[in-house]
C-alpha positions as CSV (number, residue, x, y, z in Angstrom):
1,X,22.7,-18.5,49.6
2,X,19.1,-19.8,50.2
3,X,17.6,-16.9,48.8
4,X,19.5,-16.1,46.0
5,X,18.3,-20.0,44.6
6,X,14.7,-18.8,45.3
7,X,15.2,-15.5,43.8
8,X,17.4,-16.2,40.3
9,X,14.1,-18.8,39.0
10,X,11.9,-16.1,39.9
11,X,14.2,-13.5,38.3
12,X,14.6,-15.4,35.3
13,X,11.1,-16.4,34.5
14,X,9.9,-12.6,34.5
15,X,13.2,-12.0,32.1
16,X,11.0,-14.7,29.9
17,X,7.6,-13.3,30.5
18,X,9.0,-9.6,29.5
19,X,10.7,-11.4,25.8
20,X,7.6,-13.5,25.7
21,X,5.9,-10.1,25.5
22,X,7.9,-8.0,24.1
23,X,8.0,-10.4,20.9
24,X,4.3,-11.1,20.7
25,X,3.9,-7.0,20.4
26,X,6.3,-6.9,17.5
27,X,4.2,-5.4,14.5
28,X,5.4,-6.1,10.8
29,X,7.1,-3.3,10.2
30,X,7.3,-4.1,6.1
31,X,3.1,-4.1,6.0
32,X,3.5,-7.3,4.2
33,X,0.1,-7.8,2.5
34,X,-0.7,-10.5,0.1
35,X,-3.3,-8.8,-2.5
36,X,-5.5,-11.0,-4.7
37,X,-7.0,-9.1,-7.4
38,X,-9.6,-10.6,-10.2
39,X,-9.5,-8.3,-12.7
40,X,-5.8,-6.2,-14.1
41,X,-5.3,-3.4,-12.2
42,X,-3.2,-0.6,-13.1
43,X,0.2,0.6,-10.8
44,X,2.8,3.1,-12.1
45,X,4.3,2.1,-15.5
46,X,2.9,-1.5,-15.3
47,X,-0.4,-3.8,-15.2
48,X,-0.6,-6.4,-12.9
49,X,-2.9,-9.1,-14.6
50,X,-5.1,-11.0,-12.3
51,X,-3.6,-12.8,-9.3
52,X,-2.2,-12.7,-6.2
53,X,0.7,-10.3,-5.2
54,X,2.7,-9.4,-2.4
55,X,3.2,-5.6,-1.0
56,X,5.5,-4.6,0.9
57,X,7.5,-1.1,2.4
58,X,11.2,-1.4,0.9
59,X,12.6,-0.2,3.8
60,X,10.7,0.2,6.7
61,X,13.2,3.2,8.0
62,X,12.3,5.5,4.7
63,X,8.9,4.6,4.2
64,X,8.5,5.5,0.7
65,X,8.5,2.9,-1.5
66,X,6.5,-0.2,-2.0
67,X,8.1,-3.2,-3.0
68,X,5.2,-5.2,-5.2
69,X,6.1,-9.3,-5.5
70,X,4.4,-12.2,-6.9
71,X,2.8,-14.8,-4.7
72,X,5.4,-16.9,-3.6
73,X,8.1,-13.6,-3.5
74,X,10.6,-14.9,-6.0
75,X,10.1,-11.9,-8.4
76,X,9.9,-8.3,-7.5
77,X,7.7,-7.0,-10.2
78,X,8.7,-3.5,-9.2
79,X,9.7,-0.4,-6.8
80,X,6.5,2.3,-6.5
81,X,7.1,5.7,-4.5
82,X,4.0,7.0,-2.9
83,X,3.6,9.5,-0.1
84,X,1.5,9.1,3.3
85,X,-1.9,10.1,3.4
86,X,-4.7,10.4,5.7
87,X,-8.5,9.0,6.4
88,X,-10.8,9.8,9.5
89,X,-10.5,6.3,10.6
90,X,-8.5,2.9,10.3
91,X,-9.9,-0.5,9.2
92,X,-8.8,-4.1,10.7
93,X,-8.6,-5.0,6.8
94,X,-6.2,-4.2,4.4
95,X,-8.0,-1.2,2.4
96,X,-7.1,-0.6,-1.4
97,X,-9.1,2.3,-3.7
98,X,-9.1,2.8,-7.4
99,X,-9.5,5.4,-9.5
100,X,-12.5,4.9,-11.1
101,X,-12.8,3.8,-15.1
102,X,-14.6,3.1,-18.0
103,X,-15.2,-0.8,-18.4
104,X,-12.8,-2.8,-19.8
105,X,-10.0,-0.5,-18.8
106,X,-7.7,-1.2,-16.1
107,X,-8.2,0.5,-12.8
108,X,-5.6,2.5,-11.3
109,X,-4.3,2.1,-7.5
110,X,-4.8,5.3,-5.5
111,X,-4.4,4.0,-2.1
112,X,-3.1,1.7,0.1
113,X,-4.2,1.4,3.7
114,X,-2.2,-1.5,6.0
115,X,-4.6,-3.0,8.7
116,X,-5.4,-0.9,11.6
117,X,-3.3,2.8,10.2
118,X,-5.3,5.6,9.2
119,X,-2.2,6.8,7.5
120,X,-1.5,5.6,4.0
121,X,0.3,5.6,0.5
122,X,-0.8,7.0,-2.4
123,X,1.1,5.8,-5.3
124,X,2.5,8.5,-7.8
125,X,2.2,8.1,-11.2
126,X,4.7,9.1,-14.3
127,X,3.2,13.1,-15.9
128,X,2.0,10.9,-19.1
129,X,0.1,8.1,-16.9
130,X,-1.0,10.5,-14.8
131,X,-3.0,12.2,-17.7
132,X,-4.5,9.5,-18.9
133,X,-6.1,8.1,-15.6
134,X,-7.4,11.5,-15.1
135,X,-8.9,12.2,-17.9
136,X,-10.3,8.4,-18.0
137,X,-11.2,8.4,-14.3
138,X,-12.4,12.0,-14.3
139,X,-10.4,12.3,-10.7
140,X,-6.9,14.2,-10.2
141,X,-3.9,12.1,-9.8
142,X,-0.8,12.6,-8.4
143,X,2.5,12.6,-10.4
144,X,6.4,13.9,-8.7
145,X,5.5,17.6,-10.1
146,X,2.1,18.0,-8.3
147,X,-1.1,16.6,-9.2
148,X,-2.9,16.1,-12.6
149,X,-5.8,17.4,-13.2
150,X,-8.8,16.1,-15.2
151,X,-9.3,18.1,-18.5
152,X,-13.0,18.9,-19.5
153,X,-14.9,15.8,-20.4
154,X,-16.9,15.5,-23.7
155,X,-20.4,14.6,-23.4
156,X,-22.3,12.7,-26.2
157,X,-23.1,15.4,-28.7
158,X,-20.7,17.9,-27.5
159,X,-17.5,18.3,-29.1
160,X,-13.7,18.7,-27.0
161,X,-11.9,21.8,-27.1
């Protein structure tokens, strides 16, 4: 009987240690990031004005859409579908790329990057919006048919075909 007293304490503080452990290695598997941008930035079919916004997976289990929120998560300012993509290495900071632009239009979100994953989201974009940031931004952009392509760009003294 002696020995079963000395071993259940013993027993039931590695039983701790192991939840202690097990709980402290638990990653968020939402990606819950809070964005603070100071300037509009353009998502599919909206424009988030300046401020700060929370993003999040929908549901960690599909991992296709993005949930965006305002600061304080009251309001779900929409649903984006993206699909994974790749870069040679990961960051310990939250990494977001635009499609470049013009000044004093709206840049559009390409790419999400969650801290420490080299894989990704890259947000897909309506046919119509898709067209426009490409042939503003000069880049392709992805839509649920394929990817956009930017038309021929006009330089001063040239006219379009």
């Amino acid at each position: 009987m002696k020995r079963v007293t000395k071993i259940a304490p013993a027993v039931a503080l590695a039983v701790l240690a192991w939840a202690g452990l097990v709980a402290a290695q638990q990653v968020d598997t939402n990606e819950r990031t809070f964005l603070t941008f100071t300037t509009a930035v353009e998502m599919p079919g909206v424009t988030l004005q300046p401020g700060t916004y929370v993003f999040r997976l929908a549901d960690p289990t599909r991992r296709n859409v993005v949930q965006v929120w305002d600061r304080d998560e009251r309001n779900m300012l929409g649903h984006f579908t993206f699909v994974e993509t790749r870069r040679p290495r990961r960051s310990e900071e939250t990494v977001v790329m635009f499609k470049e632009t013009q000044e004093g239009v709206p840049p559009a979100i390409q790419y999400w990057y969650y801290p420490g994953h080299t894989v990704g989201k890259e947000f897909i974009y309506s046919k119509d919006q898709a067209e426009r940031i490409a042939k503003r931004s000069g880049a392709p952009v992805r839509t649920e048919e394929g990817v956009v392509e930017p038309g021929p760009v006009a330089t001063s003294g040239q006219e379009k075909r």
